[in-house]
Each structure stands twice: as C-alpha cells, then as structure tokens.
N, C-alpha and C positions, 0 to 999 in steps of 0.2 A: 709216565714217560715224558722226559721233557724233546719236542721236537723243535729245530730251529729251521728255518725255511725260506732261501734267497734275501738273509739276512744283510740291509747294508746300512753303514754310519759314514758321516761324513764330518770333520772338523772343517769346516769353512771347505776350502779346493781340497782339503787332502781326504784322502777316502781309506778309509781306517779300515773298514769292511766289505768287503763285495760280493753279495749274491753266497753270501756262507750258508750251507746246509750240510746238518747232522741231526742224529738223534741219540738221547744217553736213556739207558735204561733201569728200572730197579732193581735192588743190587746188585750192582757193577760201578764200579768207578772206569769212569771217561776221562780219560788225559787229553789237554790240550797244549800242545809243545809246539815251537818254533822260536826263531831269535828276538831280540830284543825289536822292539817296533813290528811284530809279525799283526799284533791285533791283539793277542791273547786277553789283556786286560780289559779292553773297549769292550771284546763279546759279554766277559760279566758282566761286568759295567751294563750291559743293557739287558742281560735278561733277566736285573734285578733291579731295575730301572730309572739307573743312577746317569745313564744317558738316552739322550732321545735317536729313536729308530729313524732311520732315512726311508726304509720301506724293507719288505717283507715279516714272517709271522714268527713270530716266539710264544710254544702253546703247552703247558705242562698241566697233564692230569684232563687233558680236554678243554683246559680254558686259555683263553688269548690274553698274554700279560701284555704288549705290546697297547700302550694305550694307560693302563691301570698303574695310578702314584705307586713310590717305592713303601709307603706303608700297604697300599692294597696287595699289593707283590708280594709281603713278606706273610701276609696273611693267610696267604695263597698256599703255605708251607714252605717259602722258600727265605732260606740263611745263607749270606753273603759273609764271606772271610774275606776283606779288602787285604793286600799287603800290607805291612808296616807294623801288625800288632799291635793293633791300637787296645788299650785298656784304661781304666782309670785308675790312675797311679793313689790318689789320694783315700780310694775305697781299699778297704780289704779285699783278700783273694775271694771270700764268700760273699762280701757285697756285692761284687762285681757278678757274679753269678746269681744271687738274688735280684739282684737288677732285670738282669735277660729274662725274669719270669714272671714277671710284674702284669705283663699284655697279655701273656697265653696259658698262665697255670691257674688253676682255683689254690687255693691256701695249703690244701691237704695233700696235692698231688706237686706242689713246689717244693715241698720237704722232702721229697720222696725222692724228684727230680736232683737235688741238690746231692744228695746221697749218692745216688747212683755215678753221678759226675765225677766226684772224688774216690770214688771206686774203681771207674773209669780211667783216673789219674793220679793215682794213690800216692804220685810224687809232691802232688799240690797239698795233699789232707795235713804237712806239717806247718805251712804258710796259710793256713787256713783262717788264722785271726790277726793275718797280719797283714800292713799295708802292699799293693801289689807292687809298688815300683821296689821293690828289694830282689823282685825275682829275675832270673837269668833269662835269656835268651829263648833258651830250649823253655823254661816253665813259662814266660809269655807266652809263648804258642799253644802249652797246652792247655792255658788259661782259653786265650781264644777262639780256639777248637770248641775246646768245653762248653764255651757261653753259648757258642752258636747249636752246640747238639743237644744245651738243654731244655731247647724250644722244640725237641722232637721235632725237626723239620722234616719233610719230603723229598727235598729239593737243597741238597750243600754245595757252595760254589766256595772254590777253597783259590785264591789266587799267591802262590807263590809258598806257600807255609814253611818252606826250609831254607829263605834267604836268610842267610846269615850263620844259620848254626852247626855246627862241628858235624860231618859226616854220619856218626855213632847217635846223635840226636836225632838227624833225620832218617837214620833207618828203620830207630826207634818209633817215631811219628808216624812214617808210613807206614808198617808195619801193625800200629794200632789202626790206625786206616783203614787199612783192607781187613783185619777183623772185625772192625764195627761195621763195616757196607756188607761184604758178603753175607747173601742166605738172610738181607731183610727187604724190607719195601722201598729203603732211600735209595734217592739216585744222586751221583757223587762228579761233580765236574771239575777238577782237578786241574788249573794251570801251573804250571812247573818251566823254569830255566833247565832245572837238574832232569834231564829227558832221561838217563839212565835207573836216578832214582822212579821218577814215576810211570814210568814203562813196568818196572817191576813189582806193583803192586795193581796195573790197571787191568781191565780185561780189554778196550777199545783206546784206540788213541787217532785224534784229530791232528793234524800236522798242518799250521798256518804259514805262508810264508806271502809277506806284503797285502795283509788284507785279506788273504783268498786260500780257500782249503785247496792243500796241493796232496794230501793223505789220508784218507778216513779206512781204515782199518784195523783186524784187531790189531792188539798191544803185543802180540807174541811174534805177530807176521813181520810188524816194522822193529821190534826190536832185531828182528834179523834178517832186517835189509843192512847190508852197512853200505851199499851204497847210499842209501837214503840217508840214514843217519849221519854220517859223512857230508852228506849234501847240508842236509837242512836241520840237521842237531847238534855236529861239532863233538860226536864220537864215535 
C-alpha cells in the first residue's frame, strides 16, 4: 500500500502542495484529477523522487521513500510514466524494452518478460525490429506503459498517458489498465486531465484543487457528484 501523509512541496513562495494525505491500494487504480496547476504532477514527481519533499511522509510497502535517491525509489518497486512519452527514438521497439531490463531481470526471465509485453500489446509485436520514432502516438504510449510494466513493479505512477491521442486510443489504453491492476498486488496511481476517462477505469479518486485535496473518495461516488465535477473537473 502506498500511504502519503501531510504531504507538502514548495517551488521557492509557491506551495505546490499542502499537507496532502491519501492512501492507494493493491489492485485498484487511484485517479488523481483536478485542473491544470492543481499539483497533480509535483505529487509524482515526489513519491518518485524526482522532487524534494518540504515535509511530511511518503511510505509504500512499509518503507519511507521520502529521503531515498530516485534510483533507491525505483528499486523499491516503483515505475514512474512522466508525461511526454519519452522513448528512444533511435533504438528499436525491443531495445527499448530490453533496455528497461537490464537493472531488474536475470537473462532468462528478460526473455520471458519481453514476451509477455508484446503479448500485452500485440499492436507493438509488428514494429518489433524496427526503429521506435516510426510509431504513432497511441503505440508511443504503449511502448511506454510497456517499458515501465516490464520491470514488474509494485508501485505504477502513470502521469497523463492519453494526452494527445484520439478518444478510441484512450479507451483502449485505459481499458487495458484496469485489466492489468484488477485482482493483482500493483498499486496504480493514475493522474489524468481526462477526469471522465479515468474515473471509469478507477476504483478511488483523489481531487486536487491549488495544492490541496478537496476529494478523496471512491471513483463511483464522485463520478456522480456533478456538482463536484462541475466544480473542480469541467464535466
């Protein structure tokens, strides 16, 4: 279980975060929604410790990441999906996945891993020997996704994964989502713009608005607040 507890960041005067607490649990994906500057991205940003904490505890699996470099972090069980889909265009689709396994697989179970990914995403297995910057939008992200789930993590922090791509991509994506978290031991944190999209795949959802959780509950209750939604989602 990853627990966040009187979580706050600071950029210089501006306070990113204040006194934020939730808890996500395993399998279940946790949505984290609100508008643009709510915080959403700074929280990942720190519980993968790509920024530094101002004060309170970030603890997954019983251990305090809050403190511990972003390679102790990741070792920890936990894969960070930044925005932007970053990949390296110059490797193939399988390098690029052989990559991601190079720190956490032995030889015999990287094969394995590799397999199963493309299995996973059976749209990738024909760009498989081919340089990645040929791929769309929609197979970027399942590139991405992919890389990060073939380190078997514990812990997936997914920021934004359907900017950009056509509605029927991302319901696709999400979709595969919520059948890879349901009914295993990952816990799945989910920031999203698209609050309708990941509302409908989450079981819990976090609502930031300026820094500060103003909603923690499940994902079924606030999909059907519309006042809330209205308020602080913009449907």
């Amino acid at each position: 279980m990853l627990e966040v507890q009187e979580l706050s960041v600071s950029y210089g005067a501006v306070h990113a975060l204040t006194a934020v607490t939730f808890a996500a649990t395993p399998g279940a994906i946790t949505a984290v929604l609100g508008a643009n500057g709510a915080g959403k991205t700074t929280l990942l940003r720190s519980i993968s410790g790509l920024v530094k904490t101002q004060s309170g505890s970030i603890r997954f699996n019983g251990q305090e990441l809050v403190g511990k470099t972003v390679e102790g972090i990741a070792r920890c069980g936990v894969a960070h999906v930044p925005e932007g889909r970053g990949i390296i265009e110059e490797l193939t689709v399988e390098e690029n996945l052989r990559l991601a396994t190079l720190w956490c697989l032995g030889r015999r179970e990287r094969e394995r891993a590799i397999e199963e990914t493309f299995a996973l995403f059976p749209r990738l297995t024909g760009f498989r020997r081919r340089h990645a910057s040929i791929l769309s939008g929609g197979e970027r992200q399942m590139l991405v996704i992919g890389r990060a789930l073939i380190s078997r993590p514990q812990l997936l922090l997914l920021d934004e994964p359907s900017l950009g791509l056509a509605p029927l991509v991302t319901a696709g994506l999400m979709a595969l989502l919520r059948d890879h978290t349901v009914g295993t031991d990952m816990t799945v944190v989910l920031v999203e713009q698209n609050a309708r999209s990941a509302l409908s795949v989450s079981q819990r959802a976090v609502v930031l608005n300026l820094g500060e959780v103003v909603v923690n509950d499940a994902a079924d209750v606030v999909a059907a607040d519309s006042n809330l939604r209205h308020h602080y989602l913009g449907f």
